[in-house]
Every structure is written in C-alpha cells, then in structure tokens.
C-alpha positions in Angstrom: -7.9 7.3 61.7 -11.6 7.5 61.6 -11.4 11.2 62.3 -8.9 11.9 59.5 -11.4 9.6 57.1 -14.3 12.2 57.6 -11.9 15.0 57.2 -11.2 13.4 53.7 -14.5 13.1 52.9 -15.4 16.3 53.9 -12.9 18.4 51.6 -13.8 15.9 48.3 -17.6 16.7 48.9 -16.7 21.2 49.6 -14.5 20.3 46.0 -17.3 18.7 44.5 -19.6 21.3 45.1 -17.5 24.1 44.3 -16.5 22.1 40.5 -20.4 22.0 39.9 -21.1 18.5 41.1 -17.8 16.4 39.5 -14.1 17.0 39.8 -14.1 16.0 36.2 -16.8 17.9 34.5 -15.8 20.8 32.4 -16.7 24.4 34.0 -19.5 26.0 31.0 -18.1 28.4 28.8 -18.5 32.1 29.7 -20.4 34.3 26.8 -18.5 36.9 25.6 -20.6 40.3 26.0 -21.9 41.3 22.8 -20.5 44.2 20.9 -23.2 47.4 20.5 -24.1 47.6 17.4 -22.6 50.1 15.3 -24.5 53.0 14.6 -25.7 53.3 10.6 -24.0 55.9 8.8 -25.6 59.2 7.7 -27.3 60.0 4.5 -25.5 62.5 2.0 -28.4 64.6 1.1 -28.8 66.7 4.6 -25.3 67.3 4.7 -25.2 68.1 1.2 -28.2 70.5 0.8 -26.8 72.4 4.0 -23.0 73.4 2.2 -25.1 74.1 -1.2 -27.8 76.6 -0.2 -25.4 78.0 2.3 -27.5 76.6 5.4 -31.1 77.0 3.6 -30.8 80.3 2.6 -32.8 82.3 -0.8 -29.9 84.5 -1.5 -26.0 85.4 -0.2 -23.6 88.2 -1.1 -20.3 87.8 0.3 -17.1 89.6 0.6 -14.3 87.4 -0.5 -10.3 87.9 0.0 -7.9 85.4 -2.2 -4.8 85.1 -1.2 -2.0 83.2 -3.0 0.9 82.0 -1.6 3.9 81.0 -4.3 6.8 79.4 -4.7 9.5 81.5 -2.7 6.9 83.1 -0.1 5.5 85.3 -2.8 2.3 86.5 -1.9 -0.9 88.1 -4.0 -4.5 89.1 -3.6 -7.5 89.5 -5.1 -10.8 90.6 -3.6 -14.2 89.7 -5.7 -17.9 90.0 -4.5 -19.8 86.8 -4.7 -23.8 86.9 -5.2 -25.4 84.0 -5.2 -29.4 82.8 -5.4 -30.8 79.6 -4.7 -34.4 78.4 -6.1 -35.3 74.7 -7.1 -34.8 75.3 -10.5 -31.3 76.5 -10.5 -28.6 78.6 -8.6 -27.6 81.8 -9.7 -24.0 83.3 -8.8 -22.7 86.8 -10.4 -18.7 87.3 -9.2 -17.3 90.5 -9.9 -13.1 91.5 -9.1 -13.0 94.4 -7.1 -9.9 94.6 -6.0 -6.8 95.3 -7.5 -7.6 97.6 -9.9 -6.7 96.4 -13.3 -8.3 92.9 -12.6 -11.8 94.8 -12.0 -12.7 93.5 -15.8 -13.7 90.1 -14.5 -16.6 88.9 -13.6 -18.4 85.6 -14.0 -22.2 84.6 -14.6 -23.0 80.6 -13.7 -26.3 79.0 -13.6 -26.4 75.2 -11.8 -29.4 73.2 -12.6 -30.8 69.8 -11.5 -29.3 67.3 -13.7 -27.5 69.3 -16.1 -24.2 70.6 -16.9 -23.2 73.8 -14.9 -23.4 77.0 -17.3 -20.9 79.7 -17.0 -20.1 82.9 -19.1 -17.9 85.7 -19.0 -17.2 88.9 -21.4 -14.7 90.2 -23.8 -15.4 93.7 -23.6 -12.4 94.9 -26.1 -13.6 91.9 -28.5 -17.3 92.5 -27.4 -18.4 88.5 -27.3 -19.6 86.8 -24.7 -17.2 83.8 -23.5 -19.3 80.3 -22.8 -17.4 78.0 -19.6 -18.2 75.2 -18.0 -17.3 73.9 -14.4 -13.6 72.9 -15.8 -12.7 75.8 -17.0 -9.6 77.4 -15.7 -9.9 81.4 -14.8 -6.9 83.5 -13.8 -7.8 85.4 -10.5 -4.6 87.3 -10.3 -1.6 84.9 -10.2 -3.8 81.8 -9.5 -5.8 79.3 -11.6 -9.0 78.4 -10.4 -11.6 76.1 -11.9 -14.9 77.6 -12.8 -16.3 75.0 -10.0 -13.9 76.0 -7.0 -15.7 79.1 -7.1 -19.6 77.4 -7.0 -18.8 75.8 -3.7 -17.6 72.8 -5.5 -21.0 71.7 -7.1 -22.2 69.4 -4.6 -25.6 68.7 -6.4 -24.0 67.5 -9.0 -22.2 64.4 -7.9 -23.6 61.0 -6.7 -22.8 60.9 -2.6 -22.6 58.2 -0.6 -21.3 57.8 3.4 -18.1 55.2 3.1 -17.0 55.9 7.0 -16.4 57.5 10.0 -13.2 59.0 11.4 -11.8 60.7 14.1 -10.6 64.5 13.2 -9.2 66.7 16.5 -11.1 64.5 19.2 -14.4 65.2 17.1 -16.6 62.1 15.3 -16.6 63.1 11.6 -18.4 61.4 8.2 -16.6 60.3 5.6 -18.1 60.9 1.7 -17.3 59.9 -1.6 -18.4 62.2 -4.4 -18.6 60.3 -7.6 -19.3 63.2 -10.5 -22.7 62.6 -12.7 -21.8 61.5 -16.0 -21.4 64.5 -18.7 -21.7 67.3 -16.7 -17.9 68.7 -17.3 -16.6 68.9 -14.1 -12.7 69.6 -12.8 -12.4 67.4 -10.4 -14.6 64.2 -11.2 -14.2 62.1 -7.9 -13.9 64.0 -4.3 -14.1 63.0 -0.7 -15.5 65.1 2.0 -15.5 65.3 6.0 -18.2 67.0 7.7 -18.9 66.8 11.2 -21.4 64.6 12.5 -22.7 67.1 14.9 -23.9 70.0 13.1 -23.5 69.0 9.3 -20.2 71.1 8.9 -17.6 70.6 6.2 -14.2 70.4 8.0 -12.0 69.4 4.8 -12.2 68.3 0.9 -10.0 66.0 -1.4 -10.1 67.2 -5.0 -9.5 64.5 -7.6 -8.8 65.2 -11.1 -9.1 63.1 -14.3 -6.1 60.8 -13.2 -7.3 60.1 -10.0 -4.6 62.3 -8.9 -4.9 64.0 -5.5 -4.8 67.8 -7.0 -6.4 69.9 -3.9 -6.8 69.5 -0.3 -9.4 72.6 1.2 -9.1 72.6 4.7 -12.2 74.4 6.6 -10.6 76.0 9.0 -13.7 78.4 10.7 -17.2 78.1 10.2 -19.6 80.9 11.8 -22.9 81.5 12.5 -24.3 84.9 10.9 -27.8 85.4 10.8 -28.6 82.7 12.4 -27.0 80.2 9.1 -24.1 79.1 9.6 -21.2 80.1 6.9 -17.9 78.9 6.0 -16.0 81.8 6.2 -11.8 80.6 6.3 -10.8 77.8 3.5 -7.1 76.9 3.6 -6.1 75.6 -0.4 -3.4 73.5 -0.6 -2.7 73.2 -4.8 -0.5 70.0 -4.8 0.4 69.9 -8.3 1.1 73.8 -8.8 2.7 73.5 -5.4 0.6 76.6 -4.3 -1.2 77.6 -1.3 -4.6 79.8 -1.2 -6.2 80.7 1.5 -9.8 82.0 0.9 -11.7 84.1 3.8 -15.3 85.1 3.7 -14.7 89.0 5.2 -18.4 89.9 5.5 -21.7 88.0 4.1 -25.4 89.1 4.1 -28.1 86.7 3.8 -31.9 87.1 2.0 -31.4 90.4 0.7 -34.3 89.8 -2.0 -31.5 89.7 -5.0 -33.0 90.5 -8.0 -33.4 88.3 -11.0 -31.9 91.0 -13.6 -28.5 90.8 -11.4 -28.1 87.3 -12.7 -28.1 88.0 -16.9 -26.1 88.2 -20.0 -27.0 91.9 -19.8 -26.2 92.5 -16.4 -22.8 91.0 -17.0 -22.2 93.1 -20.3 -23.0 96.3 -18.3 -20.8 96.0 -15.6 -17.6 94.9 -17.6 -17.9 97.8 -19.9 -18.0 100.2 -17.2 -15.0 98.4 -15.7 -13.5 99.0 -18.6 -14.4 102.0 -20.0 -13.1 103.4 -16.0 -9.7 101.3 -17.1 -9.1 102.9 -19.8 -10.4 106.5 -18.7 -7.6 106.4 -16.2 
C-alpha cells in the first residue's frame, strides 16, 4: 500500500513539473513570429526617365514596322523612320512614312517640354500650310488611327506617377503605376497604368484610359533588347478595344547617339521633305 502511495506521488510531482509547477495553471501563450516587413515600393521617376530617354540616351533613329490587324484577318503596313533627341529642355522627334508609297507625304514634327503642352505639326503640301497638333490628335497611318501621343512613347513626363502595387506577371515581381495626366496639357489618354519589372526598370505592359475612364488600349511589351549597350523596346503588341483592332509595332533596327542635328528637327526641315515626297508622287 505504502509502495503504491509513493508511486502516486511520484507521477503527480513528474505532472507537476512537466505543467510548469500546477496542474491548474494555464501553459503561456506562444508569440506568433512576426511578419517581415514589406518592402517599400519604388519611386516613378527612375523607371520613368529610363522608357523616356530610351535608357539615357542623346539621340535615337529607329526603323519602325506598323502592322494592322482588322476586322476579318485583314492585314496592312506601314513602315516610318522615327528620330528622336533628348536634351533637358525638350525632346525632339521628326517621323517620316517610308513605306508604302503613296503614304510617303506624312511626316510629323513634335517638341515635348517640361511642364507644357506637347507641340506637334505636320504639312499640307498641296494647300501649302503647316497643320498645328497636339498629343490627342488622331493621324491616319495607313488604315489605323493613332494618337499624336502613341507615337512619343506615350508622354511619360507629362503625367503625375505614383507606385499603387506590386504583382506577379510570368513568375517575375513587377511594379504597378498609375499615371494621372498634368492638368491642360491635351493628352489622349488622361489616366494610364503601367508594369515594369522590378529588376531592370522594363516596361512589360500599358493600360490606356480615355476621357470616360474607358479601358481604350492595352500595349503589351513583348521583347525588350539591349543594343548598344541601352536597352530598347523593340516588339509592342496593340490591342485597340474599342475599334476592335490589333497592332503590332516592331522596332526593325535602331542606332543610338548619332549626333542628330538640330536643323532635322524644324518647320523647314519638315516643309522640305514633304514637297519632295510629293513632288516624287506626283512625278510618277
């Protein structure tokens, strides 16, 4: 009996001790591990600045291809020459058609400053004046409409930007941004939101807005190269959701810091080469 007492005992006190002193005391609560904290998310400027000057270049001049896909699986194209400069002050592009033939009239001359309202012009050579756009205007490049801004890599500089997230896009961490246009300055589409990699600062696709707050465009990047040691979007994939068209735009070759010279980007320039384009029209 004795014997079977200690045992009793013996097995209280091994509970006791393994309970933290008191079969009836509570065992302590167990802290949760904390969370890491979340990293901060990106400023818009760097990514920004990168797309704009394409990757910190003075000057480009790029091959383009435009191709339109229709209702029906009808398919056109249009080849133009885009030369752009970049400077503090402003950016300077001069687009000429040169491909097919009877669209070889068309060119376009477009300053962007800091703070202002994007200037475009184009000319009437049979009506000999000088046509005044801004970034909303719609050209005709073929069979498709194309804001005056689509063709400025979409005017970055001129909208307020601000990081609203992250998101996963193909197994690869991308940064979400809203572009809020600057008051006054004409744009087409006055609210966007961009994804650029986190990595490298890449674009990988655009939402176009327009006035209604209708989702207008979608611009998938689809291949970004490295040419000259800058790297360059060179393959866009357009999807027009409310003409229910598909572009796809591809960057066929581009040179960069050539020295363009300042007399490529001015009213006369742009007079010259649309009369000859049209005076070879009409010679033929």
């Amino acid at each position: 009996m004795v014997r079977d007492l200690k045992l009793v005992f013996i097995c209280l006190a091994a509970a006791s001790v393994g309970c933290g002193g008191g079969a009836d005391r509570a065992a302590p609560p167990v802290a949760a591990p904390a969370s890491p904290p979340a990293s901060a998310l990106p400023a818009a400027a760097p990514f920004v600045k990168r797309m704009a000057t394409q990757d910190g270049s003075k000057d480009s001049t790029a091959e383009m291809r435009l191709t339109l896909e229709g209702a029906g699986g009808k398919r056109a194209q249009l080849d133009f020459r885009l030369q752009r400069k970049y400077a503090p002050a402003q950016t300077s592009t001069f687009l000429t058609v040169t491909a097919p033939r009877e669209e070889t009239e068309k060119t376009l001359l477009a300053f962007e400053r800091p703070d202002q309202a994007t200037e475009a012009l184009s000319y009437l050579a049979g009506l000999n004046r000088v046509a005044r756009l801004n970034s909303s205007s719609q050209l005709s490049l073929g069979d498709a409409k194309v804001a005056v801004q689509e063709l400025l890599a979409l005017e970055l500089d001129q909208y307020a930007a601000k990081a609203i997230g992250r998101e996963g896009d193909g197994g690869e961490a991308v940064v979400k941004f809203e572009f809020t246009a600057e008051p006054d300055r004409g744009l087409a589409f006055p609210r966007m939101v961009g994804y650029f990699r986190e990595r490298d600062q890449s674009p990988a696709r655009f939402e176009l807005y327009n006035g209604r707050d209708e989702l207008a465009k979608t611009a998938a990047i689809e291949e970004v190269k490295e040419i000259q040691g800058r790297r360059a979007v060179t393959r866009v994939a357009i999807n027009d959701h409310l003409q229910q068209r598909k572009l796809q735009l591809v960057t066929r070759d581009i040179k960069f810091d050539r020295g363009l010279d300042d007399a490529l980007f001015t009213e006369a320039h742009l007079r010259k080469t649309v009369s000859e384009a049209s005076r070879r029209l009409i010679g033929n």
